[in-house]
C-alpha positions in Angstrom: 106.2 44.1 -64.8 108.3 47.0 -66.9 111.0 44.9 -68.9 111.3 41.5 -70.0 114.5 40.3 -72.3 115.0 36.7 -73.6 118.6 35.8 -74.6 120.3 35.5 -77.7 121.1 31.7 -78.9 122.3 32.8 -82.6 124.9 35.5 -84.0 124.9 37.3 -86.9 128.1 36.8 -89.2 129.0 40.1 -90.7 129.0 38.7 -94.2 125.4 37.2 -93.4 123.1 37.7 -97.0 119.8 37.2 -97.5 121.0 36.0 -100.5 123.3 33.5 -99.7 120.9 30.6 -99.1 119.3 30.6 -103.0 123.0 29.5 -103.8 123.7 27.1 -100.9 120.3 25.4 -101.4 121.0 25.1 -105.0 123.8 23.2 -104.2 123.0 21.2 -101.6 119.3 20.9 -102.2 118.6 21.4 -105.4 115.3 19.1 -106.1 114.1 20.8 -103.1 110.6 22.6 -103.4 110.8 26.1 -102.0 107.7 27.2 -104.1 105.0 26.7 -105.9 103.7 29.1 -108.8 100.4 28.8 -110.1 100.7 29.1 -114.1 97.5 27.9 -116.3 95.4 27.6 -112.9 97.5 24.4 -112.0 100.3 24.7 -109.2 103.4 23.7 -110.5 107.1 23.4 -108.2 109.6 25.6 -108.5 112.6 24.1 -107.3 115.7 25.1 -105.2 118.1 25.1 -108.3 115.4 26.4 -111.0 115.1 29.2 -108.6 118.7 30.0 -108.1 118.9 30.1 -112.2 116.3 32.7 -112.7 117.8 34.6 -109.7 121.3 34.7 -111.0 119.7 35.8 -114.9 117.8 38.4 -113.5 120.3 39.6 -111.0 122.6 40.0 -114.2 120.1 41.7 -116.0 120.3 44.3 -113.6 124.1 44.4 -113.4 124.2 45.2 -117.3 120.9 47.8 -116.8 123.7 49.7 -114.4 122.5 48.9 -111.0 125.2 49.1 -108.3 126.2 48.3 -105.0 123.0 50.0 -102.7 121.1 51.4 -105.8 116.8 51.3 -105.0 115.5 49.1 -107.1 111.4 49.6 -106.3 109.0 46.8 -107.0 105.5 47.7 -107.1 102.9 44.7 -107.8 100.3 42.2 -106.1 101.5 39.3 -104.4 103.1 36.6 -107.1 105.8 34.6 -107.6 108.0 37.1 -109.2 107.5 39.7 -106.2 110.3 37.3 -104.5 112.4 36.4 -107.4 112.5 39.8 -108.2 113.5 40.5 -104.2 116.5 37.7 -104.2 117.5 39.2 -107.4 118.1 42.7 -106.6 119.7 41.5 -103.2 121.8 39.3 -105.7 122.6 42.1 -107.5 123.9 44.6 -104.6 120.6 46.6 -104.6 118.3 47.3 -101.6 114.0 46.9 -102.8 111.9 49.5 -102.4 108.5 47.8 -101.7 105.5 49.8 -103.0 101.6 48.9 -102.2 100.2 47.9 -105.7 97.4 49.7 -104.3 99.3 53.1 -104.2 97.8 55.9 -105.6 100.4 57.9 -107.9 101.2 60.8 -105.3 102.0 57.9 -103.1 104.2 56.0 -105.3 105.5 59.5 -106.6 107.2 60.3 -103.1 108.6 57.0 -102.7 110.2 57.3 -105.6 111.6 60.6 -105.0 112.3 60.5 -101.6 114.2 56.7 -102.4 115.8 57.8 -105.6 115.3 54.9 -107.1 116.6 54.3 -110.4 114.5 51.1 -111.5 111.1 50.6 -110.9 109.1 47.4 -111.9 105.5 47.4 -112.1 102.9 44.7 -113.1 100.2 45.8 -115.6 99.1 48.3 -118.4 97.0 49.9 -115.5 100.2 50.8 -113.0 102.0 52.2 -116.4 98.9 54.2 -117.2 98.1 55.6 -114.0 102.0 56.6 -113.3 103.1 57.8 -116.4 103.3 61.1 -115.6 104.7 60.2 -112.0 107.4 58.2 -113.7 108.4 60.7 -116.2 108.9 63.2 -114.1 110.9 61.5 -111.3 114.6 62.5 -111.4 116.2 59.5 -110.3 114.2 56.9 -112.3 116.1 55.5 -115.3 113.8 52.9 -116.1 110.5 51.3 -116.3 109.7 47.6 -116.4 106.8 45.6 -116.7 105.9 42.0 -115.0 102.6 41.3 -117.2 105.2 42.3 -120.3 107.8 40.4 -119.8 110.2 41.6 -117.4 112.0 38.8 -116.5 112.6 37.7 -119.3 113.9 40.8 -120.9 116.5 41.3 -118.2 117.2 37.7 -118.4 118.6 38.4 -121.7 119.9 41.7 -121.1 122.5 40.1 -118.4 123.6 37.2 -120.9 127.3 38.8 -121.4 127.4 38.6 -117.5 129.4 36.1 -116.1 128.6 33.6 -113.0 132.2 35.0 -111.4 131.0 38.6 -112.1 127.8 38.2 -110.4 129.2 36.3 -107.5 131.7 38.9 -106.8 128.7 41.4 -106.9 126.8 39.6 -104.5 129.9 39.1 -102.0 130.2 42.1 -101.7 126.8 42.8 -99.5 126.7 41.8 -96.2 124.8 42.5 -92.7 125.1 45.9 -92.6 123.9 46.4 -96.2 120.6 47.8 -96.5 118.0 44.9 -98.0 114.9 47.2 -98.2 113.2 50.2 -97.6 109.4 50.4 -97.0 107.6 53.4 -96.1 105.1 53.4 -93.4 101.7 53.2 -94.7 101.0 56.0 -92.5 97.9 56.9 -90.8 99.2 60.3 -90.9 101.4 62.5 -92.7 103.8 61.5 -95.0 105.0 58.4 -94.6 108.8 57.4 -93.4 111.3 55.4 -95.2 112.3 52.5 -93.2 115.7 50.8 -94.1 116.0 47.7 -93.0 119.7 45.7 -93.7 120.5 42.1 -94.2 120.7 41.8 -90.8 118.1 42.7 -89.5 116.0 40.3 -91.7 118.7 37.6 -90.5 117.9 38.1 -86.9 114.6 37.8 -87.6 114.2 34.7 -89.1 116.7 33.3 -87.0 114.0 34.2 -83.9 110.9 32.9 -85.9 112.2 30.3 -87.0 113.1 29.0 -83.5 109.4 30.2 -82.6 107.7 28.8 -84.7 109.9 25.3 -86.1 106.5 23.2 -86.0 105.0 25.4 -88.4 107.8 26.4 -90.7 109.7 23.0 -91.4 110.5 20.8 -94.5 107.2 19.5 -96.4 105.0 22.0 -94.9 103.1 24.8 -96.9 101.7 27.8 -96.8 99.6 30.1 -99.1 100.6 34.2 -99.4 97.8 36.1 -99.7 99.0 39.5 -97.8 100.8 42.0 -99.9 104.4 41.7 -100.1 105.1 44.7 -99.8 103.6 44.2 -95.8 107.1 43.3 -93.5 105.0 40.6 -92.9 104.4 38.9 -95.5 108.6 39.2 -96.6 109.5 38.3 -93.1 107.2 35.0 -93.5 108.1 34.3 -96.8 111.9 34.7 -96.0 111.4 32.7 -92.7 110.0 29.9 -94.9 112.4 29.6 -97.5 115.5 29.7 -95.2 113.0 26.8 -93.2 112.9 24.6 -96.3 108.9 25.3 -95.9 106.6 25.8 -99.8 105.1 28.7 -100.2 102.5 29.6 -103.0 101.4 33.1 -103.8 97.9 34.8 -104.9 96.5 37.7 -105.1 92.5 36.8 -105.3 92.0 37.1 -101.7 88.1 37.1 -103.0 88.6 33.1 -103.4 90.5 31.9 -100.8 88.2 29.1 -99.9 88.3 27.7 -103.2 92.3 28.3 -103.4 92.6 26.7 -99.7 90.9 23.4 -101.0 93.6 23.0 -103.9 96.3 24.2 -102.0 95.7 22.9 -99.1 98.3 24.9 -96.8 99.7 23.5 -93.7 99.7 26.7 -91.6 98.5 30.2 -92.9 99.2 33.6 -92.2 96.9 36.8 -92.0 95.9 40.3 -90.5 92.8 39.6 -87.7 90.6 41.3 -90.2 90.6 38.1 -92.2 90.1 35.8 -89.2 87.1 38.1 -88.3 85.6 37.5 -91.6 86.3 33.7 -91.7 84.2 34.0 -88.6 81.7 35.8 -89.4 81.1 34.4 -92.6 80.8 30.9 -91.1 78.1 32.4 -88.5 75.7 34.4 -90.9 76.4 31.1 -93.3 74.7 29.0 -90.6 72.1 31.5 -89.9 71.1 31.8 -93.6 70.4 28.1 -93.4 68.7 27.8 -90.6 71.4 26.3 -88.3 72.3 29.4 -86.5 71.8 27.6 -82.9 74.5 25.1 -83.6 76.9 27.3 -84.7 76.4 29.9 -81.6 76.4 26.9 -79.2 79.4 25.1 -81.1 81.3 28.2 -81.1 80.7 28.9 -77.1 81.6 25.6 -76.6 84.8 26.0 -78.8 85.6 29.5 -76.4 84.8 28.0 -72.9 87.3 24.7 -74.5 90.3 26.7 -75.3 89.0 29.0 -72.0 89.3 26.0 -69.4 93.0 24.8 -71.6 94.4 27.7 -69.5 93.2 26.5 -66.1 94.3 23.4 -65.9 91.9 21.4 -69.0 88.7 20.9 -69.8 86.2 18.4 -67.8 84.5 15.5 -68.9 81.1 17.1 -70.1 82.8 20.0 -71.4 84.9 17.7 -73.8 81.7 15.6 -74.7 80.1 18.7 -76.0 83.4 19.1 -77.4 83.8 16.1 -79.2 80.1 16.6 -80.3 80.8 20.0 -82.2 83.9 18.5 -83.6 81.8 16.2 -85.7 79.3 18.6 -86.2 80.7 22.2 -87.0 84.5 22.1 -86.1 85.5 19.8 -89.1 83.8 21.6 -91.6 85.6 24.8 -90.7 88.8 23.2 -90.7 88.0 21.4 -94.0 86.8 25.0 -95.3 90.8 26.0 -94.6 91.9 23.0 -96.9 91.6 20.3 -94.7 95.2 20.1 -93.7 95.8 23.5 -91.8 96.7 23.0 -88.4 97.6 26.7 -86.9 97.7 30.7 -88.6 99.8 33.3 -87.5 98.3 36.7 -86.9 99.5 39.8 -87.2 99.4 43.4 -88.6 96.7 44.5 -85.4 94.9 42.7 -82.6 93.5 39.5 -82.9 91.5 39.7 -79.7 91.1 37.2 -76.6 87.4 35.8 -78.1 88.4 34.8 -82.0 91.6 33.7 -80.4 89.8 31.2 -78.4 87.5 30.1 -81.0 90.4 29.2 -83.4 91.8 27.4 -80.6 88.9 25.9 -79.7 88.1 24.7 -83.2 91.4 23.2 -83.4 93.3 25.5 -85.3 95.3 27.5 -83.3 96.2 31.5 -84.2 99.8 32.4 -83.0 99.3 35.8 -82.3 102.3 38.1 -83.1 102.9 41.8 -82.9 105.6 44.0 -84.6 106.3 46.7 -86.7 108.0 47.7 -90.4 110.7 49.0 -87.6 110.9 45.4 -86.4 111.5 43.9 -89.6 107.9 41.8 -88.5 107.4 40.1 -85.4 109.6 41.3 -82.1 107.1 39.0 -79.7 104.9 35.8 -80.8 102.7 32.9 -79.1 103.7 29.5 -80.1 103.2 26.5 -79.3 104.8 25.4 -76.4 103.7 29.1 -75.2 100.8 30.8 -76.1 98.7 32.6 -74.1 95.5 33.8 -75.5 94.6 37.5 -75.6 98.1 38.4 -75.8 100.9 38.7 -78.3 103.1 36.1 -76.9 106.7 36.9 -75.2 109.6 38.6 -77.2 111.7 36.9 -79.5 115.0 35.2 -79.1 117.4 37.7 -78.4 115.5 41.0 -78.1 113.7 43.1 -75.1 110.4 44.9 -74.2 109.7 47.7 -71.3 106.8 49.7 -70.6 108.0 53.1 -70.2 106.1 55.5 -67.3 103.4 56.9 -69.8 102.4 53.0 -70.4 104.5 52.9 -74.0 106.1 49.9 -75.1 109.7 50.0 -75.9 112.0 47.5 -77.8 115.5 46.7 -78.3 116.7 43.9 -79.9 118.5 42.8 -83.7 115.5 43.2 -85.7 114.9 47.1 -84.8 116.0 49.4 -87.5 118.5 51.9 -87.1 116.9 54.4 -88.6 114.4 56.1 -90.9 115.7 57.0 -94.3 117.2 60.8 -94.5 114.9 61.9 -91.6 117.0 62.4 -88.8 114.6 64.1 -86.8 112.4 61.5 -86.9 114.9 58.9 -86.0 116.1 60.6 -82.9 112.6 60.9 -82.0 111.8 57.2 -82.1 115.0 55.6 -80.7 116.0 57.1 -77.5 119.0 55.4 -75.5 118.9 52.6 -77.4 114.9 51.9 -77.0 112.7 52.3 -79.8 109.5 53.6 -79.0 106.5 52.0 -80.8 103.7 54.4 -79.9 101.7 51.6 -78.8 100.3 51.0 -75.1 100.8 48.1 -73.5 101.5 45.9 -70.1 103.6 43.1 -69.4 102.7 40.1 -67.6 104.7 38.4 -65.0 105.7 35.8 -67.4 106.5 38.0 -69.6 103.9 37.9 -72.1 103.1 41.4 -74.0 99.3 42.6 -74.2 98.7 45.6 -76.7 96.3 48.1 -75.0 95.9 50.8 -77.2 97.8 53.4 -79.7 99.4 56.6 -77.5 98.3 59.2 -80.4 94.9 57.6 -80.9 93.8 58.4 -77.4 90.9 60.5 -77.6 90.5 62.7 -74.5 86.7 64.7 -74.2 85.7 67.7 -73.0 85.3 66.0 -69.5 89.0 65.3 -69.5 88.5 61.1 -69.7 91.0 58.9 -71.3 89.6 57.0 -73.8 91.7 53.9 -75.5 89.2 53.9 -79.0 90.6 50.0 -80.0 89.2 48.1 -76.9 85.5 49.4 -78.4 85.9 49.2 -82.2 87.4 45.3 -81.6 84.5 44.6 -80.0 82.4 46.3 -82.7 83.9 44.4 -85.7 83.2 41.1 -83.9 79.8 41.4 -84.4 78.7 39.9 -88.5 76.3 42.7 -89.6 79.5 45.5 -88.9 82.4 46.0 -91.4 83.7 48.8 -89.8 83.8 51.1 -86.5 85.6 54.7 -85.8 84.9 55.6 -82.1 84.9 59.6 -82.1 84.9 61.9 -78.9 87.8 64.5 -79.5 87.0 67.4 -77.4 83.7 66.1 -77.3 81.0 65.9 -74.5 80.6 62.1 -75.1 81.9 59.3 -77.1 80.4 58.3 -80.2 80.9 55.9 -83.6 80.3 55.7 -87.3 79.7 52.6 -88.2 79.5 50.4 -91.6 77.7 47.3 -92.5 79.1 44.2 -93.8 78.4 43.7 -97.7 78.7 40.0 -97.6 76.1 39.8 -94.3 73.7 42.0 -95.5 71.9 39.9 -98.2 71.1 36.8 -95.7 70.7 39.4 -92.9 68.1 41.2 -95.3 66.2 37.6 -96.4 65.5 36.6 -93.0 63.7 39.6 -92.0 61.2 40.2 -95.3 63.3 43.1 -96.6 63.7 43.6 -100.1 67.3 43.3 -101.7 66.9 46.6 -103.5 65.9 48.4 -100.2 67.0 51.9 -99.6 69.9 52.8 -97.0 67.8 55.4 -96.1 64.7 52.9 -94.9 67.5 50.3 -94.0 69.1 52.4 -91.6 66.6 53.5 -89.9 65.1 49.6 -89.8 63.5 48.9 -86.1 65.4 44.8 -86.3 68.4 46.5 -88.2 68.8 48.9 -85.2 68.1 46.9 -82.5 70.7 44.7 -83.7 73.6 47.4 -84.0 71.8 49.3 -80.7 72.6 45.3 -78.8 76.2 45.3 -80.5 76.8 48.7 -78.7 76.0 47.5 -75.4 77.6 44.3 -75.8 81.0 46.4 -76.4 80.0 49.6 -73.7 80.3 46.5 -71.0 84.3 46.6 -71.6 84.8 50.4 -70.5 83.8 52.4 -67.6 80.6 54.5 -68.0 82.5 57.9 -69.4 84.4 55.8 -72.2 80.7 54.1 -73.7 79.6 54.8 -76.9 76.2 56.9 -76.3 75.5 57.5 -79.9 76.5 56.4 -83.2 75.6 57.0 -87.2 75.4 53.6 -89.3 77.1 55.2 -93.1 75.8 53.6 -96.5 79.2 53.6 -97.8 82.2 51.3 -96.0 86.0 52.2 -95.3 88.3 50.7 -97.7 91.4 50.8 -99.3 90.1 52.2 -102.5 88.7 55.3 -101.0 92.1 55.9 -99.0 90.7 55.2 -95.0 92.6 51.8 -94.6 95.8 50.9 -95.0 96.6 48.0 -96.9 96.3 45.6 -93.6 93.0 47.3 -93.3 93.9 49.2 -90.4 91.6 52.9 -89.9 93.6 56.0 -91.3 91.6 58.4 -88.6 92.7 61.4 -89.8 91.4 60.8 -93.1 87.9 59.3 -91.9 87.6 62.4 -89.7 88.5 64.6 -92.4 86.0 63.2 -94.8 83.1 62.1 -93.0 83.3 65.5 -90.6 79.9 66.4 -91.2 78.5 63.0 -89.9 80.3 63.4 -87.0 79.5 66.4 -86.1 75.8 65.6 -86.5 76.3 63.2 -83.9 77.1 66.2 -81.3 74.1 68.4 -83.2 
């Protein structure tokens, strides 16, 4: 199939806010729970008309520091608590947020502010003032600094004391859907990234369409924990669908203890990039195999696969439940109790999931609604949910919007929640939305019932010197599934044959290392060249050439000491690859593959 549309069952008022509801809730609401902020290490509720309060003082302290209607306001900090109230407050106020990664290195925070004018930044520590001091000085637009750890809020908070409730109201009224609410810049795998302004509508629209996807999840006396970086679409796209849902949400940034955090939290339903499912996985298997009950957990978790598998043809059979029912006591339980006990589905979304973790999840008994979307897309433009979900895919567009494959295999969308346009970059705008279509850059099919599967990126295509296509996600997925591998980059530009660097996991190694007599301290150099160390990435390979056709398998690869990360600039912040980076640093191992 080449196009699939679902209808539109909601409308967009052209005074919509994103605003509004703080005020409405605090009214109608206002012992209602919307979040919880961990202060002291206990969680303690924030509710509906303590919320609107801090909103309003801050949104005046912004009025009196001169912010007008549209002005960037630019927030750059981990995920907390004040990351939204700062959000509703600028929106309060009339301005439009500028998200910025906390993670940003200063000549990436330096063109966002620039490019944005923005005119107030806030930051969170000592660390983001010390590292952009220079940046912030010398940024034209910028008329002020503030910072979270020294008492922002509060100093706004008196700042805006002369303001009055009719003043700010007025101010607030004055925004409505067409008013932009943000502008985020596209982390970029390459180049410099794009501005993309998203209004009040567009926001409106899409929670609107989650939260009629996903009402079983996001509903009164549920809870979630935020653990992505709010300046990801999807983690403000969640967070707003929530709130407007009545749902709790809580915010860290320790992503290092989320086990721990999950147990004391104990969310409802979570949210995540497939990375983290892959590591929730994979830490569960090398946990098992560490202690010696490694042939459970491979048995329980084939069992969990073939489970969720048969769900799609009609059920499960009598033995197959049994062993089912068997694992459940066993292994199942303990995975769900190691997500706080009480979580009963996740949401993926930021890259694929992948058919295999999405079964397992399933068959473990907690579903993972897979989703896909853009920053274009304000978040999610198609999603599985309950009442339809289809493994393997990313589910069926959302109320009110449409998908087509164009000729070349691209997926275009059209719908409410695509953007109208990057920020002063015309060029780039015409080049993306074309009668009306916005073109994602991403490869895909369409089902006959309309469900979407993502096959590939268009400018990630890697053709050799034999002239063969090659998609480089089917292979790395496949890679990353397996616990001793962090990382894959499948190479083959121009190239005779099709290759990979790989990196091992940090967290798998020390078991891995243990249970085959090898010292902690060992040397890469003896590690990598390890007969049982490369066996075991040498099976992974062959396990993932079984997916292409013979020209598109991986015939050699390099295993590198040192891992991709965000620190040394070759993921994004939702751990995606930045290729051109990689390729650019790590040239000479590459080409020592083709030597």
């Amino acid at each position: 199939m080449r196009e699939y549309s679902v209808p539109a069952s909601f409308t967009i008022p052209e005074d919509a806010s994103m605003a509004d509801s703080v005020f409405r809730y605090a009214k109608e609401c206002p012992n209602l729970v919307p979040f919880l902020r961990l202060q002291n290490g206990k969680w303690t509720e924030v509710t509906a008309a303590q919320f609107a309060k801090e909103v309003s003082a801050v949104a005046k302290g912004l009025i009196a520091s001169g912010v007008e209607l549209g002005d960037r306001v630019a927030i750059m900090s981990a995920t907390r608590y004040e990351w939204v109230l700062l959000d509703y407050a600028i929106w309060t106020a009339g301005g439009c947020t500028v998200a910025i990664y906390e993670t940003s290195s200063p000549d990436q925070a330096q063109w966002i502010l620039e490019d944005s004018a923005t005119k107030i930044l806030f930051i969170e520590s000592v660390a983001h003032a010390e590292a952009l001091k220079e940046v912030t000085e010398g940024a034209a637009d910028l008329r002020e600094v503030l910072q979270i750890d020294a008492g922002a809020v509060e100093e706004l908070s008196k700042r805006g004391a002369a303001i009055t409730d009719e003043e700010l109201h007025t101010r607030r009224k004055q925004v409505g859907a067409s008013s932009p609410a943000t502008l985020i810049y596209t982390s970029g795998t390459t180049g410099r990234p794009k501005g993309v302004q998203l209004t009040h509508s567009n926001f409106y629209a899409e929670v609107q369409a989650t939260q009629l996807a996903l009402h079983d999840s996001m509903k009164e006396g549920n809870r979630t924990l935020m653990f992505l970086p709010m300046a990801h679409v999807f983690a403000r796209a969640i967070s707003f669908g929530a709130f407007e849902s009545k749902a709790t949400v809580g915010h860290t940034a320790d992503v290092t203890t989320l086990v721990d955090q999950f147990a004391v939290f104990k969310p409802d339903f979570i949210l995540s990039v497939p990375r983290v499912f892959e590591k929730v996985y994979n830490s569960a298997k090398q946990k098992a195999h560490d202690g010696g009950k490694g042939g459970i957990f491979d048995k329980a978790a084939a069992t969990a696969i073939e489970w969720s598998e048969a769900k799609e043809k009609g059920g499960a059979g009598l033995v197959l439940n049994l062993k089912h029912a068997l694992f459940d006591k066993l292994v199942y339980s303990k995975l769900r109790a190691a997500l706080g006990g009480n979580c009963t589905r996740a949401v993926s979304g930021g890259g694929p999931l992948g058919a295999r973790l999405g079964h397992f999840f399933r068959g473990i008994g907690v579903p993972v609604y897979e989703g896909y979307g853009l920053t274009e897309t304000s978040a999610a433009v198609t999603v599985n949910t309950t009442a339809e979900q289809r493994v393997g895919t990313v589910g069926k567009p959302i109320n009110g919007h449409a998908v087509k494959v164009a000729e070349d295999g691209e997926l275009l969308l059209k719908g409410p929640v695509v953007f109208s346009g990057y920020w002063h970059n015309d060029k780039a705008t015409a080049e993306s939305i074309v009668d009306g279509w916005f073109h994602t850059g991403d490869l895909a099919s369409i089902d006959q019932d309309g469900y979407v599967s993502i096959t590939g990126r268009k400018k990630e295509i890697i053709v050799t010197a034999g002239g063969k296509n090659v998609a480089p996600a089917v292979l790395e997925d496949a890679l990353r599934a397996h616990a001793l591998i962090s990382q894959t980059l499948v190479v083959g530009d121009a190239k005779p044959f099709i290759g990979a660097l790989i990196t091992l996991d940090p967290e798998a190694l020390p078991g891995w290392k243990q249970r085959h007599g090898l010292a902690e301290n060992v040397p890469f150099s003896e590690l990598s060249t390890n007969v049982d160390l490369v066996a075991e990435i040498d099976k992974a390979v062959a396990e993932a050439n079984k997916k292409v056709s013979k020209p598109e398998q991986i015939k050699k690869y390099k295993i590198l000491e040192q891992d991709f990360t965000v620190e040394t600039g070759e993921l994004t912040p939702t751990l995606k690859l930045k290729r051109n980076i990689i390729h650019k640093e790590r040239s000479s191992v590459i080409e020592s593959i083709y030597s």
